[in-house]
C-alpha positions in Angstrom: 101.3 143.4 113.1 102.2 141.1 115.9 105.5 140.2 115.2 105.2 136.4 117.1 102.3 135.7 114.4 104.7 135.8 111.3 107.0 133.1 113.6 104.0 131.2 114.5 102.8 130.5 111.3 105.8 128.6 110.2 105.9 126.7 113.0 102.4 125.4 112.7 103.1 124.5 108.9 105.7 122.7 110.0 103.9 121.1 112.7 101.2 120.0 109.7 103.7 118.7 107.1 105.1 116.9 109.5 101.8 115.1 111.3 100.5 114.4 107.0 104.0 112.8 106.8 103.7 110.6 109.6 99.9 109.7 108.5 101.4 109.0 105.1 103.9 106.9 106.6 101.8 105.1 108.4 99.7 104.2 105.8 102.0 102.8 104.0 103.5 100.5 106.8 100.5 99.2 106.6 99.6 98.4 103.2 103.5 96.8 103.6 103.1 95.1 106.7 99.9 93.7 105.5 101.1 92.4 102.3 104.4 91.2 103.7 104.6 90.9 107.1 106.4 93.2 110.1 109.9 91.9 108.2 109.1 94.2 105.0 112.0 96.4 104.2 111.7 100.0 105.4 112.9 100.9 102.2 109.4 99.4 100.7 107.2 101.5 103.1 109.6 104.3 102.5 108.8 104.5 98.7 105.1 103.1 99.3 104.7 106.7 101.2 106.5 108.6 98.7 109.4 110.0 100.7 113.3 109.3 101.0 114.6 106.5 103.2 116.2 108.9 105.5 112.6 111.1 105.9 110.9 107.9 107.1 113.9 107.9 109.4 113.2 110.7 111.0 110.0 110.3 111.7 110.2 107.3 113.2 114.0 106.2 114.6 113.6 102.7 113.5 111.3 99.8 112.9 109.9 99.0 116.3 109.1 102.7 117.3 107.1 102.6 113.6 105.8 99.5 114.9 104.9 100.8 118.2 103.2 103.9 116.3 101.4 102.7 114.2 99.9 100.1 116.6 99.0 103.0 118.6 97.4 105.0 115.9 94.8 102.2 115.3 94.4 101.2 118.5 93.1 105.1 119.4 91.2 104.6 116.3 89.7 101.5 117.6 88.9 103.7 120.9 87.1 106.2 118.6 85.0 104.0 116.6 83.9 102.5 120.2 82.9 105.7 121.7 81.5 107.1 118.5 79.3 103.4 118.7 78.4 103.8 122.3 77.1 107.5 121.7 75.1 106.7 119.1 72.8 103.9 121.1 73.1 105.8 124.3 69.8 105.2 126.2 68.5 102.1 124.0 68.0 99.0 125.3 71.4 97.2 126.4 71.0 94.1 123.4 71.5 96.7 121.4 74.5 98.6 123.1 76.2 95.5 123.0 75.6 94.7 119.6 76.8 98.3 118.6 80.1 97.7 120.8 81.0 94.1 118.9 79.8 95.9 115.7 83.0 98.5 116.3 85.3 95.9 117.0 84.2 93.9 113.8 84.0 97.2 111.5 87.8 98.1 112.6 88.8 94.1 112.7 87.2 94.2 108.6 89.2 97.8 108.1 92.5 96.3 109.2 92.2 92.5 109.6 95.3 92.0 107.3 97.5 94.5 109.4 95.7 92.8 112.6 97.2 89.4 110.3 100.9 91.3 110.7 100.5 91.7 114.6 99.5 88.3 115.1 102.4 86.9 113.3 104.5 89.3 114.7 103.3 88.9 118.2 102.4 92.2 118.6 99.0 94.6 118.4 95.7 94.2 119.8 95.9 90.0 119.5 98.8 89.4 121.0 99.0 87.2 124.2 99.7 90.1 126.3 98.2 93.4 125.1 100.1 96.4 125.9 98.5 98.1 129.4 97.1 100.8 127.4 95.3 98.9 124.6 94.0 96.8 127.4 93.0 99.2 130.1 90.9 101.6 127.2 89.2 98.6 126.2 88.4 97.2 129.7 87.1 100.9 130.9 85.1 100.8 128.1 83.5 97.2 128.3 83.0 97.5 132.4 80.9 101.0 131.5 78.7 98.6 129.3 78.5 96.2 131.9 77.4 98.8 134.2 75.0 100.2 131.6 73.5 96.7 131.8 73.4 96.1 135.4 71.9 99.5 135.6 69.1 98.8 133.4 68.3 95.3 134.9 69.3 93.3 132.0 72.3 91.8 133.8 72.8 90.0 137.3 75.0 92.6 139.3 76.8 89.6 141.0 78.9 89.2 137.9 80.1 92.6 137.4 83.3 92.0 138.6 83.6 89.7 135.7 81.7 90.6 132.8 83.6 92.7 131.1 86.6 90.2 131.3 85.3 87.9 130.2 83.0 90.0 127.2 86.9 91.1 126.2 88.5 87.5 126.1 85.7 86.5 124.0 86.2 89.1 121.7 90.3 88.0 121.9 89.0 83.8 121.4 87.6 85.1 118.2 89.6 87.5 116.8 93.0 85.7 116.3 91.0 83.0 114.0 89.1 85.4 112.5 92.2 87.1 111.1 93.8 83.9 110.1 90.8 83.7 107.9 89.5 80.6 110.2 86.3 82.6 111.0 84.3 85.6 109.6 84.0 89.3 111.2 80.9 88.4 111.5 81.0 86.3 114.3 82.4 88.8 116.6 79.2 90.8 116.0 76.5 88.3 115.3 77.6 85.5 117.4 78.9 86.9 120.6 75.6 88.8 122.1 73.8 85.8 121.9 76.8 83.6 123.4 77.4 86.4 125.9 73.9 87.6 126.8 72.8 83.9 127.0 75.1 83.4 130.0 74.5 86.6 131.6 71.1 87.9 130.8 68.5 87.7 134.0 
């Protein structure tokens, strides 16, 4: 038997305890932020998650790196549901695409809206004034490869492409903060916005 297996083994449990902690964790600094803002006691999310004060202190050091984490952790969720949307209408014609790309950002607004409620007030997350570079550069890559998608296939005028995706991204921003102030429905980002973009830009 290979003796490095028998250390190995340990290590990896470790390693998974300790990832299930942190999603445990940050589920609960959700369901706390959401329900009381990003000034909730850590001792709240601490027995919301079911460990000791001091655990949830060692996973994260304090609360802005749980902040930062768990901002982090949906916004590569958010990254996810887009891809797995853009996948799934690859080669179909670009209303759709677009429709399926809005429909991600609604479905993960409706999934977290009250966290996305948190950030606002907080000034942080993915409606804050100024996004962190790596929330905003994922989600630009990802709306300028739509935009190209649509150039490609004729649907858009390619002198705008330097533009488009901006602009498709601070319309999704203009209606996210009142929609999770409860001053608009999810819904508009995904019903309203390909028509309001597509009638501006479509040849």
């Amino acid at each position: 038997m290979n003796p490095g297996s028998t250390r190995a083994r340990p290590a990896r449990l470790r390693d998974r305890l300790r990832e299930e902690a942190d999603r445990a964790i940050l589920t609960a600094a959700e369901e706390v932020f959401s329900e009381e803002g990003l000034g909730a006691r850590m001792e709240r999310i601490a027995v919301r998650a079911g460990v000791a004060v001091g655990t949830l202190y060692t996973h994260f050091e304090d609360r802005s790196a749980l902040v930062e984490a768990l901002s982090t952790s949906r916004r590569e969720a958010l990254v996810a549901r887009l891809d797995a949307a853009s996948a799934a209408v690859d080669g179909r014609p670009f209303r759709e695409q677009i429709g399926a790309f809005l429909g991600a950002v609604a479905e993960h607004a409706r999934a977290h809206g009250r966290l996305l409620s948190a950030f606002v007030e907080g000034g942080e997350g993915p409606a804050r004034c100024r996004p962190r570079d790596s929330l905003l550069d994922a989600f630009v890559a990802r709306a300028d490869a739509l935009i190209a998608r649509g150039i490609d296939a004729g649907e858009l005028r390619p002198e705008g492409r330097a533009l488009y995706g901006t602009a498709l991204i601070g319309m999704v921003r203009a209606l996210l903060v009142p929609a999770v102030r409860g001053a608009a429905g999810w819904d508009a980002i995904s019903e309203l916005l390909p028509a309001l973009f597509l009638d501006g830009a479509h040849r």
